[in-house]
C-alpha positions in Angstrom: -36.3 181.0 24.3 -39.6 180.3 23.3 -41.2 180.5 19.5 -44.2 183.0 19.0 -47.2 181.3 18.1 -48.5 182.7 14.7 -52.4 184.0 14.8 -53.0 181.4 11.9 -51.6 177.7 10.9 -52.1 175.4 7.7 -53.1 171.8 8.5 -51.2 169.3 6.2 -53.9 167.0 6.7 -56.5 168.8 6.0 -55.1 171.7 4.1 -56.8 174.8 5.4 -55.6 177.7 6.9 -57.4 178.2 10.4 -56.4 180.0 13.5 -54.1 179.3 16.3 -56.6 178.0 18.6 -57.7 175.1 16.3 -54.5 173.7 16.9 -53.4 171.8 20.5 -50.3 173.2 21.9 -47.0 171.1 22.4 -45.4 171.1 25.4 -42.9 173.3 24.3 -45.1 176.0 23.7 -45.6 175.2 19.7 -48.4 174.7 18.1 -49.3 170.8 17.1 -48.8 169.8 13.1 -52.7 168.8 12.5 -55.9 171.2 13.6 -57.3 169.6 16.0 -60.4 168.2 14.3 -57.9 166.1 12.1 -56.0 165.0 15.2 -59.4 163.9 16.8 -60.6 162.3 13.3 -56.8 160.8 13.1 -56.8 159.1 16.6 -60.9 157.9 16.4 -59.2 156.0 13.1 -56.6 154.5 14.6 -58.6 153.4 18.0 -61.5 151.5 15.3 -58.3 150.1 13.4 -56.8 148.3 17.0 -59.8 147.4 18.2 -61.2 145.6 15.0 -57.8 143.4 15.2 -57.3 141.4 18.1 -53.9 140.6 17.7 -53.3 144.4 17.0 -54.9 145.8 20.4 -53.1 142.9 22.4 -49.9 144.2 20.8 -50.6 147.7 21.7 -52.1 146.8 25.4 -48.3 144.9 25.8 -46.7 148.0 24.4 -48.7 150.2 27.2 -48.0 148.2 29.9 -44.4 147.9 29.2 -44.5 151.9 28.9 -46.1 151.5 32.3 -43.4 149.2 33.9 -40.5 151.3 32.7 -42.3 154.7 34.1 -42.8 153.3 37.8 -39.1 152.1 37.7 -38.0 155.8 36.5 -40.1 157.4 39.2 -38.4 154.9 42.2 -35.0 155.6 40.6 -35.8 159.6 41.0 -37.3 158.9 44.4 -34.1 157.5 45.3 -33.9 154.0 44.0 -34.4 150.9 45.7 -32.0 149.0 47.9 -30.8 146.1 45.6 
């Protein structure tokens, strides 16, 4: 069953009421929390925040490539694993 997606949304963030497509869509069909603008402004933020911190970017480059690691294994398991 999928939700109907209203013709207008309030942002939290930014507080204003605007219409459907100023909002990304999840990928179950709803509509994201934050307009997009405040998504974008959110995530520019957070990008100046790691990369002013070394310690903070190297922490978030270790967490990718972890992410990275266990999504290759996932995909060989699905594939039909590997003779161990």
């Amino acid at each position: 069953m999928t939700a109907a997606i209203p013709s207008h949304k309030r942002c939290p963030r930014c507080r204003e009421s605007k219409p459907a497509g100023a909002f990304y869509q999840r990928r179950n069909g709803r509509l994201s929390a934050w307009c997009q603008e405040c998504t974008r402004r959110a995530s520019s933020e957070a990008s100046r925040r790691r990369h002013a911190n070394a310690a903070e970017l190297e922490r978030v480059r270790a967490v990718d490539r972890a992410r990275q690691r266990r999504h290759r294994w996932l995909r060989r398991q699905a594939k039909g694993g590997e003779a161990a």
